[in-house]
FIGU-830588 format. One line per 3 residues: number of its first residue (from 1); for each residue x, z, y of N, C-alpha, C. Coordinates in Angstrom, 2 decimals, always signed. Example, Ala and Ser with C-alpha at 12.3 -4.5 7.8 and 13.67 -1.06 7.14 Angstrom:
<recs>
1 = +13.19:+7.80:-5.69:+12.30:+7.80:-4.50:+13.20:+7.80:-3.30  +12.85:+7.08:-2.25:+13.67:+7.14:-1.06:+12.90:+7.87:+0.03
</recs>
This chain:
<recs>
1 = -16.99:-12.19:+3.76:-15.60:-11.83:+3.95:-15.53:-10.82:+5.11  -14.84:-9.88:+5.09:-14.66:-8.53:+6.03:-13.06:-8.98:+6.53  -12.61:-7.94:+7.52:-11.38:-7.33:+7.96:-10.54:-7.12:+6.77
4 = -10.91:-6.39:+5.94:-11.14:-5.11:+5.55:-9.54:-5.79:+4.17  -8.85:-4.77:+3.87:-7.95:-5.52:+3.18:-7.65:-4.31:+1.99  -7.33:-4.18:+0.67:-6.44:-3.71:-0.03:-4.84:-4.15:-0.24
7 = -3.92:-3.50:+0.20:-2.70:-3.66:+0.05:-1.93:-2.98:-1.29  -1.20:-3.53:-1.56:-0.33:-2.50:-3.06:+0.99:-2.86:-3.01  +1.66:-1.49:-3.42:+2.74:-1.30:-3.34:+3.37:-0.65:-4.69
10 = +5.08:-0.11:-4.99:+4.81:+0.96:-5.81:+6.11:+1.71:-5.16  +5.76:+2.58:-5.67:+7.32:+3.58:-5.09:+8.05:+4.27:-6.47  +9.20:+4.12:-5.96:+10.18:+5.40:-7.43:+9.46:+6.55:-7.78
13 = +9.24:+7.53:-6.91:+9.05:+8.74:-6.77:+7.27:+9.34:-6.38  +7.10:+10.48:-7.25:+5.94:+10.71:-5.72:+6.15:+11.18:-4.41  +7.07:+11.90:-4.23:+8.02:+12.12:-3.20:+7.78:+11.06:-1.97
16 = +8.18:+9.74:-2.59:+8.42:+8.81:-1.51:+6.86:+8.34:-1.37  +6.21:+8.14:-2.59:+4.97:+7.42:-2.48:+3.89:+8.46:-1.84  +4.15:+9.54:-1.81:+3.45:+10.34:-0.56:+4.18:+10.30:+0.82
19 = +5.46:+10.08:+1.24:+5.87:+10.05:+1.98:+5.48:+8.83:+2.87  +5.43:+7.62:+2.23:+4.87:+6.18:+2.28:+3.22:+6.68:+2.80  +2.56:+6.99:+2.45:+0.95:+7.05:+2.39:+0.86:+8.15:+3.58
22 = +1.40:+8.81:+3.79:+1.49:+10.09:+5.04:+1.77:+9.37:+6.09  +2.78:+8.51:+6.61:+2.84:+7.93:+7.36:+1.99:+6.60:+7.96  +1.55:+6.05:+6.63:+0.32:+5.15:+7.08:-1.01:+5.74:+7.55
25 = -1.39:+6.50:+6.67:-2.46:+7.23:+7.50:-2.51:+7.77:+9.06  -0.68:+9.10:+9.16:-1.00:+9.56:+10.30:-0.70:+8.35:+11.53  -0.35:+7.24:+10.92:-0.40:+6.14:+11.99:-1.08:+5.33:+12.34
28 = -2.62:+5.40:+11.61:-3.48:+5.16:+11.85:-3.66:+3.70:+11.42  -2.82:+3.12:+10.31:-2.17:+2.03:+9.68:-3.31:+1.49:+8.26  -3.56:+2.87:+8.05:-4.54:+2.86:+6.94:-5.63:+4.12:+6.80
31 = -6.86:+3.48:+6.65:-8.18:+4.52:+6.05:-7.59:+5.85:+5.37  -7.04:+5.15:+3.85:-6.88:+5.94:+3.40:-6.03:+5.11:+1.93  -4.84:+5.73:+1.48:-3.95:+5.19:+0.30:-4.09:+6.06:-0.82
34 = -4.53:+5.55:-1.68:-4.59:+6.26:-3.35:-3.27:+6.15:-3.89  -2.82:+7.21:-4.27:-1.49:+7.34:-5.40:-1.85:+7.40:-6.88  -1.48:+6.08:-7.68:-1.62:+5.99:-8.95:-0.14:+6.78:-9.79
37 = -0.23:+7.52:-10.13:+0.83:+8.24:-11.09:+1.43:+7.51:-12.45  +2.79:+7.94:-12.89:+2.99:+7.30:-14.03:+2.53:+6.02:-14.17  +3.19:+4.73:-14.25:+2.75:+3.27:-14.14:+4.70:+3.02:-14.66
40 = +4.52:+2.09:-15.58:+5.64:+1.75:-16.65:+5.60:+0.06:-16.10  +6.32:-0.09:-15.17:+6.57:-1.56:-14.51:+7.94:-2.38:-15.52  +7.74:-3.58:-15.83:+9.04:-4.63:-16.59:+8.64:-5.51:-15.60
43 = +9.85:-5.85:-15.27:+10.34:-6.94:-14.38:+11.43:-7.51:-14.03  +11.87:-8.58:-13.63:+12.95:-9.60:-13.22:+13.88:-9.01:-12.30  +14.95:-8.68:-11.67:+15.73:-8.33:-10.89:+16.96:-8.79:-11.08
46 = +17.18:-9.69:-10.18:+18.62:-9.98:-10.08:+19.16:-10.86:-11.61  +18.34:-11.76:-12.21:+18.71:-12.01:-13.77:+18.50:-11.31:-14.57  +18.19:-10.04:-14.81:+18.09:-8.67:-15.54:+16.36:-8.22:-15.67
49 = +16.17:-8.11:-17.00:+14.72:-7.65:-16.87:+14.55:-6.06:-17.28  +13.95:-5.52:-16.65:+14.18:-3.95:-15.66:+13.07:-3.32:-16.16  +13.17:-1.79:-16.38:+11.73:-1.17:-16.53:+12.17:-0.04:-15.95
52 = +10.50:+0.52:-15.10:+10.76:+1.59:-14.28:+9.50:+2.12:-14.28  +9.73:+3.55:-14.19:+8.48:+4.19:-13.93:+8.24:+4.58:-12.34  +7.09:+4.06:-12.30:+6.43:+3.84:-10.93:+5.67:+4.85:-10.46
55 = +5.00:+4.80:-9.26:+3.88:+5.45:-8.72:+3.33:+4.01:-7.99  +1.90:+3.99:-8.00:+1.28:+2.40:-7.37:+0.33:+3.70:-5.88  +0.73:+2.17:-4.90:-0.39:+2.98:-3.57:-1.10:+1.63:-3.40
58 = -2.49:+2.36:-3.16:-3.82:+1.23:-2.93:-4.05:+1.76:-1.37  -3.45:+0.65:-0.95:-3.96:+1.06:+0.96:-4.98:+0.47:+1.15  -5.82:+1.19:+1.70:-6.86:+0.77:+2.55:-6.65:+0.45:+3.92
61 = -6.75:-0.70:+4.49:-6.43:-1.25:+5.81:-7.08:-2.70:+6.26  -6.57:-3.07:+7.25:-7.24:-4.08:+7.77:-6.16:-5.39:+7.88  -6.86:-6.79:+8.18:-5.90:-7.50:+8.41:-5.34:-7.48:+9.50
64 = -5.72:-6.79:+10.88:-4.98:-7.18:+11.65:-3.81:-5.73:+11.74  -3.72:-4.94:+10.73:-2.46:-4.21:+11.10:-1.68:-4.06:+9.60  -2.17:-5.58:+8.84:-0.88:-5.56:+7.68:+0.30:-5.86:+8.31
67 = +0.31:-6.31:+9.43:+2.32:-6.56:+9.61:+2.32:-5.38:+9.76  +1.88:-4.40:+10.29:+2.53:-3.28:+10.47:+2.63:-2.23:+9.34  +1.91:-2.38:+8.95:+1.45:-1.64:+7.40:+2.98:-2.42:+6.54
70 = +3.15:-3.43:+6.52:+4.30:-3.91:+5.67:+5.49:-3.47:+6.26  +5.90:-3.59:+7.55:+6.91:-3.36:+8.21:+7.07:-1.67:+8.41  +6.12:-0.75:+7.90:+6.27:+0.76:+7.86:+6.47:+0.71:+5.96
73 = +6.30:+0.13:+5.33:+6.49:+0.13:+4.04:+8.18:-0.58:+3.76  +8.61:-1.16:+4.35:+9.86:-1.76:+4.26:+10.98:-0.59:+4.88  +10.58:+0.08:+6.00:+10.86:+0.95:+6.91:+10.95:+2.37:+6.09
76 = +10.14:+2.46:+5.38:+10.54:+3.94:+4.47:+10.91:+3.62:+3.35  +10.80:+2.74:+2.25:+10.79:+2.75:+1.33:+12.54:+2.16:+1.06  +12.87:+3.01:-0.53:+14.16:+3.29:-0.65:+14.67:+2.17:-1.69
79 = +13.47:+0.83:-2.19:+13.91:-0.38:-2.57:+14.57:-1.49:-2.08  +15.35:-2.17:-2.38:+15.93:-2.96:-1.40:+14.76:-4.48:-1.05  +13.90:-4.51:-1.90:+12.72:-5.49:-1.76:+11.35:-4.77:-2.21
82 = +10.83:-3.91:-1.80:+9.47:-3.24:-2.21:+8.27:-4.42:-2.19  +7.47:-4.30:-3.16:+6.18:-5.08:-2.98:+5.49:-4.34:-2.19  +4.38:-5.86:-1.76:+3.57:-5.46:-0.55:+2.97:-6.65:-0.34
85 = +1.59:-6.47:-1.06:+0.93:-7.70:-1.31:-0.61:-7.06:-0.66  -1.00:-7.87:-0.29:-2.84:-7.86:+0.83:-3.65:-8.93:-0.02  -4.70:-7.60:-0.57:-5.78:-8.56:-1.06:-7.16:-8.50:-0.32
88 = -8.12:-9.37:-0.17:-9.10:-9.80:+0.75:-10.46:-8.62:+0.51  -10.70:-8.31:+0.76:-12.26:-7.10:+0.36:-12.82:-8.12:+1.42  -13.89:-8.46:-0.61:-14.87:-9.86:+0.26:-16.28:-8.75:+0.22
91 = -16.50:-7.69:+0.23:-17.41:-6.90:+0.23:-17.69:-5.52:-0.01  -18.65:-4.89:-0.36:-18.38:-3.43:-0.43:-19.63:-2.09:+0.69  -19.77:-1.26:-0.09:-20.59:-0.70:+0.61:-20.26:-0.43:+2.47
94 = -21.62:-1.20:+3.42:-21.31:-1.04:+4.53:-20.73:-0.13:+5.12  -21.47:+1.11:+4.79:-20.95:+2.45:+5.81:-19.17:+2.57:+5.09  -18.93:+2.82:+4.07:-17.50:+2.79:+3.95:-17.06:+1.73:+4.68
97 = -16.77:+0.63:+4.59:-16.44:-0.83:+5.48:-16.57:-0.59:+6.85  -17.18:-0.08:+7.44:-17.36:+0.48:+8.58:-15.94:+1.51:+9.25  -16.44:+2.63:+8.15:-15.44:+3.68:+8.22:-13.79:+3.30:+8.13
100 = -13.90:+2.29:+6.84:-12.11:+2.04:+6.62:-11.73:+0.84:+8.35  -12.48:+0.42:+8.57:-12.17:-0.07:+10.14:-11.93:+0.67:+11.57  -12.98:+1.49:+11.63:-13.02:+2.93:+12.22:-11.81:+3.79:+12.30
103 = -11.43:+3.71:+10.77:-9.74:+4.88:+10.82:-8.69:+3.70:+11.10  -8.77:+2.54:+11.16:-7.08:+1.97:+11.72:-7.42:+1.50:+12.81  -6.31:+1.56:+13.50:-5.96:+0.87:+15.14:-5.64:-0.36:+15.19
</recs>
């Protein structure tokens, strides 16, 4: 088991979902966030089941700066409940693992 965390999110726009990923990076919040394009989300809201076309971000980060990583994702993002879920990286090539620790504060 590492630091080392994948987070996911999705945003409306690419607009925002680069806007989202620009700010984690230049804050030193995350390694580095992949923008998945076009993603066709159905889901629950409010009683109502919803479909939206998405953009998905794969953050690369650590555990000790997901509150902040969540709380800059709540902070830009133009959903009134955005996901923002942290999954565990139980491994992975060292020197990257290294590096994605290296780029956050």
């Amino acid at each position: 088991m590492t630091n080392n965390r994948l987070v996911l999110t999705t945003a409306s726009s690419r607009e925002e979902a680069r806007k989202i990923a620009r700010a984690l990076v230049e804050r030193r919040l995350a390694a580095c966030v992949n923008l998945v394009p076009q993603l066709e989300s159905v889901y629950r809201w409010q009683g109502t089941i919803e479909e939206a076309q998405e953009w998905l971000l794969i953050i690369k980060t650590t555990s000790s700066a997901f509150d902040r990583v969540r709380d800059t994702i709540k902070e830009l993002h133009s959903y009134e409940l955005p996901e923002c879920i942290s999954l565990a990286i139980d491994g992975g090539s060292p020197a990257y693992l290294k590096w994605l620790e290296e780029s956050v504060e």
